[in-house]
N, C-alpha and C positions, 0 to 999 in steps of 0.2 A: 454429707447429709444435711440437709436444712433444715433450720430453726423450727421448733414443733409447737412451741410455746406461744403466747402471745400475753401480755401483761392481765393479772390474773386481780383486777378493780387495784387496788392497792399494793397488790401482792407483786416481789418483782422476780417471779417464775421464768426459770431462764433452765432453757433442755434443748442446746445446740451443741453442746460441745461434750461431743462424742466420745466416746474410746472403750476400754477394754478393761471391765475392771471385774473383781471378783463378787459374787451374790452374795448378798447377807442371809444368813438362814435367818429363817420366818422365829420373831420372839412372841408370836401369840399374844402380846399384852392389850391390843386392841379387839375388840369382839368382832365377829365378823361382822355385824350388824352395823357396829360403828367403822370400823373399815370401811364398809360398802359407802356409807356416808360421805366419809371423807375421800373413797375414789370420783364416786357420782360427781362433787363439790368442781374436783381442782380438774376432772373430766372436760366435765359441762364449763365452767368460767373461763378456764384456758384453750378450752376448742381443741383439746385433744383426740386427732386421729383413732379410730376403732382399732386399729391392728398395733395402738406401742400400747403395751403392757403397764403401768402403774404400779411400783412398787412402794409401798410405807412401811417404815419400819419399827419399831418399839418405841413406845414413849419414856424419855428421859428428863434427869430433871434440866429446867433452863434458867437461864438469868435474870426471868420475867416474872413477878408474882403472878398467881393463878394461872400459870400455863408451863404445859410442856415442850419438850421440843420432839421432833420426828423428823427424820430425812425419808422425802422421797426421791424416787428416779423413776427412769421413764425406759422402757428396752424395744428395739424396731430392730428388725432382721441382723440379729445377732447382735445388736451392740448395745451396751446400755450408759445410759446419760453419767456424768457427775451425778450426784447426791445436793436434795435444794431442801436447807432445814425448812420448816414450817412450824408454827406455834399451836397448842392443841390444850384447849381450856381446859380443866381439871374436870367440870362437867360435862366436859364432852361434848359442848352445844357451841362452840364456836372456835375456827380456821383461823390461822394469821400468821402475816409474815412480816419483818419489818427487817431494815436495811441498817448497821452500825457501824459508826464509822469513828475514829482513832483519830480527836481534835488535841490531843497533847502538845504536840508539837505547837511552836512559836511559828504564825506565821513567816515571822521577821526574816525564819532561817530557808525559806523556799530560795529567796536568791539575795545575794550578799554584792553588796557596792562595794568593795573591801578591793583597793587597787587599784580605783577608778577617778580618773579625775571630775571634782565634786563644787557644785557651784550652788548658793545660798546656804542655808544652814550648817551650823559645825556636824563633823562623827558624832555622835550620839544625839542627833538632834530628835524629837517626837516623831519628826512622818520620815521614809524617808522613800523617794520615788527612782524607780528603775526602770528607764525604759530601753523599749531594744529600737534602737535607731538606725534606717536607711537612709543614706546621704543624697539618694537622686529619688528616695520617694517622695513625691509634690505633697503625701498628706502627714506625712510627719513632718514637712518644711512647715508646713497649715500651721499646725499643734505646737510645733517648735516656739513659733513666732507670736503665737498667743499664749503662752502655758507659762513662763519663766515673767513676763512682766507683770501678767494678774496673779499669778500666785505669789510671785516676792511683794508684791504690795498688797496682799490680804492679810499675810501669814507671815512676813520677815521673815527672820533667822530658825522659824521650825521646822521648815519645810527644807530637806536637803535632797537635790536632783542628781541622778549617775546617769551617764547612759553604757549601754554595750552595744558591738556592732552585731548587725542583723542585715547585712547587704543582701539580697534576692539576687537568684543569678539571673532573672530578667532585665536588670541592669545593668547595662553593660560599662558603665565606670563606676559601680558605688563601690566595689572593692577594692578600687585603688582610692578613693577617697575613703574610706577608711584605716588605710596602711598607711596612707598622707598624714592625717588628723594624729593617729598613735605615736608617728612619728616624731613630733611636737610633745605628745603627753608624757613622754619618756624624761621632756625637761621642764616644761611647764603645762600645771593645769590652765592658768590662765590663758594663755597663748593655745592651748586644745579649741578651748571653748569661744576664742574668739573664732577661729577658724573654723569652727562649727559652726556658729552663727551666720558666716560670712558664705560658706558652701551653700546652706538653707536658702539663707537669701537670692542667691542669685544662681542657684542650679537649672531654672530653668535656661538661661543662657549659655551655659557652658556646650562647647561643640558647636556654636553659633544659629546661625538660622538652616544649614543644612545639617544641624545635629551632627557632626563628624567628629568621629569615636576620640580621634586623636589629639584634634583642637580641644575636647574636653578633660584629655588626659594632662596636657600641656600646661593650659589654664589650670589643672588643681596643684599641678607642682609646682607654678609660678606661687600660686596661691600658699604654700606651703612655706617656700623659700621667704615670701613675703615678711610669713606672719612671723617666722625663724628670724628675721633681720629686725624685726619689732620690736620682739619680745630680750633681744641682744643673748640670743640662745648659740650653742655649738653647732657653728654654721657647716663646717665639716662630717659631722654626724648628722645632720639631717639629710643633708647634701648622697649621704652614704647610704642611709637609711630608704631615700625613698628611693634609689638609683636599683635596693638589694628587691625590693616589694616581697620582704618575708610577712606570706600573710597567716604565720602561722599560728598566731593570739585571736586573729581576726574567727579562723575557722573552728577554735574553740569556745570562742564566742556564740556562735552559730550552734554551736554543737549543746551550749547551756541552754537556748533559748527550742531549741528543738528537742529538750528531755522536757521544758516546760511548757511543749504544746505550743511553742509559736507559731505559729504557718505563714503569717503577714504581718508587717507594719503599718502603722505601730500601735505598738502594746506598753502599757504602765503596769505595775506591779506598785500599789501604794502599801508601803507596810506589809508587801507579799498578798496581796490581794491583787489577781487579774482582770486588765481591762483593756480589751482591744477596740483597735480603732478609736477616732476621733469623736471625742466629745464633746457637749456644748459648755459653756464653764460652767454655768447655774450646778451641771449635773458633779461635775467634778471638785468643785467644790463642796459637796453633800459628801464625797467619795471622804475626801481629804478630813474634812467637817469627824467624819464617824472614826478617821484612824486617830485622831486627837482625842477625843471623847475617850476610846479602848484604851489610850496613852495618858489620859490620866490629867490631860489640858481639858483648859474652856475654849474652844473655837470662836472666833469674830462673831457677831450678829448676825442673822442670818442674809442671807444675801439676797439684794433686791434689787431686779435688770433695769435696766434704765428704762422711761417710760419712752415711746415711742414718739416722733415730735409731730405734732397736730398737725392737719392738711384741712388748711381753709377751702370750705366750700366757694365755690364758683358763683354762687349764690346769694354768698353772705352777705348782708348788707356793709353798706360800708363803714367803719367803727365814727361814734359818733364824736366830736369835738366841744368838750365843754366849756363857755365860755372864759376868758382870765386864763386858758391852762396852756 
C-alpha cells in the first residue's frame, strides 16, 4: 500500500507502514466537536484520501508543558496504520507534533580508530579523524594529498588521522591494495602510511597506459615488498601475507562503514561527525575548528585563503620610473 501521508507543515506524519494491529476502544475524552477539529485539521494539511478512516485517541499526559499527547492512525481497506502521537493543547485550540531524539550518546563512540595505524597527534588527542579510504579512488587520492599537510601545519599534534578500508567493488585492484597496505600495518604504522601515500600518489599509473588488471596488481606487490625492505620489516610475513590476500579485516571494515551509511568515498568522521566527499579546506577547517571548541581547545585564527595574484591589465600603463631610483 502506499504512503497516504504527506508532511503535515511541521508535522512529520508518517501513515505508510501498514499492518494488522488491534482498535483502541473509543475513550470519549475528546468532544465530538473537538474531534471533528482535529480530524478536519490533520485531513485537510496532510491530504488525506476520503475513504481511510481517521482514528484519535484519548488525551494523555505528555512531556510537553501545556499539551497532551494523542495517537492517531489511519485505516484503508482493512488495514490500519501504526499509531502517529500528536500534541493537543490543554485548550484545545492548537495541533502539534515535534520529532525527539536521544543526543546522550558521545559522538566520539559512533566509530573508534582503536587498532588503526595513526599519523599526527597522540591517542587521546582533541579531534580525532576517520576516514573510510579507497585506494584506486582518484578523489580520496585529491583529499589525501591535501588534507594531512594543511591540517598538520594548522593544528600540529591535535589533530590525530585513522583511516579504514572502503574499497568499492567498482575497483578492480583497490582490494588488493588494501590487503597490501594492512599487510605492512601488522608491523609498522609508519611503513602503512608511507605506502599509503605512495599508492595515492601514483595510482593513477598503476596497470600502465592500457590499464591492465594485472600489471596493476604486480606493481602494488612490488610496491609493498618495497616499502617491507625499507621500513627493515619481516620480509617473510609479508612476503606470505600478501601471497594469502585474506581479505577478511578488509570486509569488516566495509561492513563498519556500511552500518554508518557509507555508500562512497570518501567520507571523514571528525569527532564522529559525518562528512562525505571532498571538501575545500576553508570548509574543513570550520569542521575541525567546531570539534576543538566542543573539545574544550582554542582553534588557530581564523583562516584566510590566499589572495588571489593580480592580472595586469593589457592596458595598463606602463609603471613609471622615478628619477635616482
Amino acid at each position: 500500500m502506499n504512503a497516504v501521508a504527506k508532511p503535515l507543515l511541521a508535522l512529520a506524519l508518517v501513515a505508510s507502514s501498514f499492518g494488522c494491529h488491534a482498535q483502541k476502544p473509543a475513550a470519549g475524552t475528546l468532544s465530538p466537536e473537538l474531534y471533528r477539529r482535529v480530524e478536519i485539521l490533520i485531513r485537510t494539511r496532510a491530504k488525506i484520501p476520503p475513504n481511510y478512516l481517521i482514528h484519535i485517541g484519548p488525551r494523555t499526559p505528555s512531556d510537553v508543558p501545556g499539551y497532551d499527547s494523542m495517537e492517531v492512525s489511519f485505516t484503508a481497506d482493512g488495514q490500519q496504520s501504526k499509531p502517529v502521537t500528536f500534541l493537543l493543547s490543554n485548550d484545545g485550540k492548537t495541533v502539534a507534533q515535534f520529532s525527539k531524539y536521544d543526543i546522550s550518546a558521545n559522538p566520539l563512540t559512533v566509530v573508534s580508530g582503536t587498532d588503526r595505524p595513526a599519523r599526527g597527534g597522540p591517542q587521546g588527542a582533541p579531534v580525532e579523524i576517520v576516514g573510510f579510504d579507497d585506494l584506486e579512488c582518484p578523489y580520496c587520492a585529491k583529499m589525501h594529498s591535501q588534507i594531512f599537510p594543511a591540517l598538520t601545519q594548522r593544528y600540529g599534534d591535535k589533530v590525530r588521522f585513522v583511516y579504514k578500508d572502503f574499497p568499492i567493488s567498482q575497483h578492480p585492484w583497490a582490494m588488493r591494495a588494501a590487503v597490501d597496505v594492512n599487510c605492512v600495518a601488522t608491523q609498522s604504522s609508519q611503513g602503512y602510511w608511507n605506502l599509503v601515500d605512495t599508492i595515492h600518489a601514483h595510482a593513477g599509473e598503476l596497470g600502465g597506459t592500457d590499464h591492465n588488471l594485472q600489471k596493476a596488481l604486480d606493481s602494488l606487490d612490488k610496491m609493498t615488498l618495497d616499502e617491507a625492505a625499507k621500513e627493515k620489516l619481516k620480509q617473510p610475513e609479508v612476503e606470505a601475507c600478501i601471497k594469502k590476500q585474506d581479505d577478511t579485516k578488509i570486509k569488516a571494515s566495509l561492513k563498519v562503514g556500511e552500518d554508518l551509511n557509507v555508500e562512497a568515498t570518501p567520507v571523514l568522521f571528525i569527532n564522529g561527525e559525518k562528512f562525505e566527499g571532498a571538501y575545500p579546506l576553508e570548509d574543513l577547517y570550520r569542521f575541525v575548528d567546531s570539534a576543538l571548541i566542543a573539545a574544550g581547545q582554542t582553534p588557530p585564527p581564523p583562516y584566510v585563503p590566499p589572495a588571489a595574484p593580480a592580472t595586469p591589465s593589457d592596458n595598463a600603463p606602463a609603471p613609471v620610473t622615478k628619477p635616482g631610483s
